[in-house]
N, C-alpha and C positions, 0 to 999 in steps of 0.2 A: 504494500500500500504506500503510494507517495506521501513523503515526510513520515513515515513511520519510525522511530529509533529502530536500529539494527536487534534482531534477534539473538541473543548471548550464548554461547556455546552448548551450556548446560538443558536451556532450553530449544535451540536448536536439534542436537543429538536426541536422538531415541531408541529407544529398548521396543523390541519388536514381539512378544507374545505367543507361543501356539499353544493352544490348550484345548483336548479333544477328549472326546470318547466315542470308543470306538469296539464293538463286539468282541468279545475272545472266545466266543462259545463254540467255536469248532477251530481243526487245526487249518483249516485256509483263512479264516476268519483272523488267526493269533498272526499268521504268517502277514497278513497286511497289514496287523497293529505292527508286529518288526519291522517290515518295509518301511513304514513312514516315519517310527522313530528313531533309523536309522539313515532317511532321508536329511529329518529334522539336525540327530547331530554333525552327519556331513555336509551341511552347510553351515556350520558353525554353532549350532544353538545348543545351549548348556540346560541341565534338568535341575530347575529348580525345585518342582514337588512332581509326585505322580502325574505324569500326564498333562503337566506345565514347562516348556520351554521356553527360554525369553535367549534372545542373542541383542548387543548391542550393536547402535549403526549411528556415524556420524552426521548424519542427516536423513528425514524421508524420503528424499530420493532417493537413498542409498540401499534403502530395503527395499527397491519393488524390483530388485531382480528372485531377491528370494522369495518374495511374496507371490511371483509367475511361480517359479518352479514348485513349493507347497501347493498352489491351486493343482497346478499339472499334476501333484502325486496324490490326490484326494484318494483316500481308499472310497471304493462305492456305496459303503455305507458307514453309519455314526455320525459324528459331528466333530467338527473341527472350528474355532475360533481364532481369529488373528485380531490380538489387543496392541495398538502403539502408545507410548505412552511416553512423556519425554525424558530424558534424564531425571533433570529436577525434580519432578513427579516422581521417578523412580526411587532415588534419594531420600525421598521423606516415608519412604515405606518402615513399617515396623514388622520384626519376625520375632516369632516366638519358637522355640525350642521346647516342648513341654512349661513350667511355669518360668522358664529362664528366656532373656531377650538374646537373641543372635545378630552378629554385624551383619549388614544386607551387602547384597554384592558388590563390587565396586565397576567400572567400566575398565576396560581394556586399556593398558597403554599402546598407542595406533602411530602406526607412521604413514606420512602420505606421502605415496611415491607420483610423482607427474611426467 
């Protein structure tokens, strides 16, 4: 938007979310739950709880190459969610470990090659 102040890194960057459910009740059925979460961490994305993955990205643009290929490997059935949410937003998250708090992830240190 013109005149707008610049958007600040922290809220620029985003954490990009999949979090699904998906049948296991037969062995072709588990075999597509492996396939796709093994889709998920060969494109970088780390498991933060069952069947939540989040991967960090320098920008929204930067996720929609992997946001194609997750649609492309949709297993045919369950459900699948892609949450983005930004850094900062990610940051102010609270985890609990049983009644104990846990440090939340941190982002990646990135180099940008050109």
């Amino acid at each position: 938007m013109k005149g707008s102040p610049p958007v600040s890194g922290k809220y620029r960057s985003v954490w990009l979310f999949a979090m699904f459910d998906l049948p296991v009740t037969t062995v072709e059925k588990r075999r597509r739950y492996a396939r796709f979460r093994k889709l998920l961490l060969k494109n970088g994305f780390c498991k933060l709880q069952f069947s939540v993955y989040a991967r960090y990205y320098a920008s929204e643009e930067s996720s929609e190459p992997a946001r194609s290929i997750i649609r492309a490997g949709l297993p045919p059935e369950g459900q699948v969610r892609l949450l983005m949410v930004t850094d900062g937003q990610f940051g102010k998250q609270q985890v609990f470990q049983g009644a104990k708090s846990a440090n939340a992830e941190k982002a990646p240190k990135q180099f940008m090659l050109f």
